[in-house]
Phi, psi and omega in degrees: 000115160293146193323322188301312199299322155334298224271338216286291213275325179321158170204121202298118197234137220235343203235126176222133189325170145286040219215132164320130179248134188313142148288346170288306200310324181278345182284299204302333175281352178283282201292017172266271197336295172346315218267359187311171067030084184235146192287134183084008217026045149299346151052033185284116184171112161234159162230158189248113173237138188255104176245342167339140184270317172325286175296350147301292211291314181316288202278006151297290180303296187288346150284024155095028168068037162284063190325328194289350185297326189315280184346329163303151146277330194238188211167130187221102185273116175271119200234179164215173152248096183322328202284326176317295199298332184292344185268021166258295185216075188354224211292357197238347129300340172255328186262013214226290195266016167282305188308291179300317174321289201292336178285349170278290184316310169328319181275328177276345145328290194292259232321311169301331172276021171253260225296001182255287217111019201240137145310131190225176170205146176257117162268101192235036183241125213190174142260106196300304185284315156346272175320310206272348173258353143272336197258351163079057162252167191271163211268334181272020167260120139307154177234120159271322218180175185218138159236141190259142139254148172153162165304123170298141207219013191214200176188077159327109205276172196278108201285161173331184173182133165280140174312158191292343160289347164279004172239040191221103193258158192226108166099337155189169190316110185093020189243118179259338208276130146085038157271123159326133170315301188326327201262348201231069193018041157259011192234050203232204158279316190282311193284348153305324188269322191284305190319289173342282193311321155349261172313324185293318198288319168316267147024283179290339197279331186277345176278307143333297193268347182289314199288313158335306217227069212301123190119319209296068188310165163336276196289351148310305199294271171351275185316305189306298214311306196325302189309315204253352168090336195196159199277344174291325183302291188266020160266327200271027187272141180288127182309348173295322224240013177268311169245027158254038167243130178318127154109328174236125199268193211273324195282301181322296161332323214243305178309281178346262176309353156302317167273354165288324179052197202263336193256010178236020218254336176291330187328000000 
């Protein structure tokens, strides 16, 4: 799986299998998190991981009685020390880039426990003291967050999304004119992939109908699909509406449909 496809396709997973998850599988999502983005390469970030099933149901109940987190096997508490960051980059380090470290690590965790094959979730809804007086922390630690790991027990389907031009401005705020079509989603990795799936689809359909439809040339074939889109468009299509395409005359038209007959009409 590629970084994009990762990024794409994860989903916030609420039902989770009964089944162990390895510890190597939980060291290598620790060392994604390790691998984060951090201001100073200051590395303000611990995790705390929780598989006791008791303390999972205890750090469940103090996460605003969200019960299905138990259902995880594993639990990852993210904590910092503001203060490490603030003797660095006084108030705007403590309150500002401690914050963003762990949430860079946080994201690159689930993405990796998505790429395992495993279902994850980010929990930022919680009872503060509550949490910090099951993890036994100490007063200079912050907790951003709790992410649940284990086999998805569901399949979350991909929630709306607005096209990518609605969140994308050029040079400055509010500014639209003159962004390239690449940028404004008519371009992508994905949209790269459906054409390609497309074309393959094209392809057989046009192999399909020369092998069908004895007479039917290659470049014929090409001109019907392009036009009616799918080989179902044109068995159920009228010869008028067969010769009004550049390129296939009236006899050709007539030829067709003689030979769709009754038996090309389920397609």
């Amino acid at each position: 799986m590629d970084v994009f496809e990762a990024i794409r396709t994860r989903r916030s997973v609420h039902k989770y299998a009964d089944k162990p998850v390895d510890w190597d599988k939980v060291v290598t999502i620790l060392e994604a998190g390790k691998f984060a983005p951090n201001a100073g390469n200051l590395s303000n970030f611990k995790f705390i991981t929780i598989r006791d099933e008791d303390a999972r149901k205890k750090i469940a109940n103090a996460c605003l009685q969200q019960h299905w987190m138990a259902q995880a096997p594993v639990h990852i508490a993210i904590v910092s020390e503001p203060e490490k960051s603030r003797r660095f980059y006084g108030v705007r380090g403590e309150r500002f880039y401690t914050i963003q470290d762990c949430a860079a690590a946080i994201e690159n965790m689930l993405l990796t426990a998505h790429s395992l094959g495993l279902g994850s979730c980010w929990v930022g809804a919680f009872q503060e003291e509550k949490l910090r007086e099951l993890l036994q922390l100490p007063e200079s630690i912050m907790i951003h967050a709790v992410i649940v790991i284990g086999y998805a027990a569901e399949k979350p389907v991909m929630p709306p999304k607005y096209r990518i031009e609605h969140y994308v401005f050029l040079e400055k705020w509010g500014q639209k004119k003159n962004i390239p079509f690449s940028s404004m989603g008519w371009w992508s990795v994905r949209t790269e992939k459906a054409v390609r799936e497309a074309g393959k689809k094209l392809k057989e359909q046009q192999e399909f109908l020369v092998s069908a439809l004895p007479g039917v040339g290659l470049q014929t074939a090409k001109l019907l699909l392009e036009h009616f889109g799918s080989v179902r468009a044109l068995v159920n299509a009228s010869p008028e509406e067969i010769t009004k395409i550049k390129g296939v005359g009236e006899k050709t038209a007539e030829k067709l449909i003689k030979m769709f007959g009754e038996e090309y009409k389920v397609l």
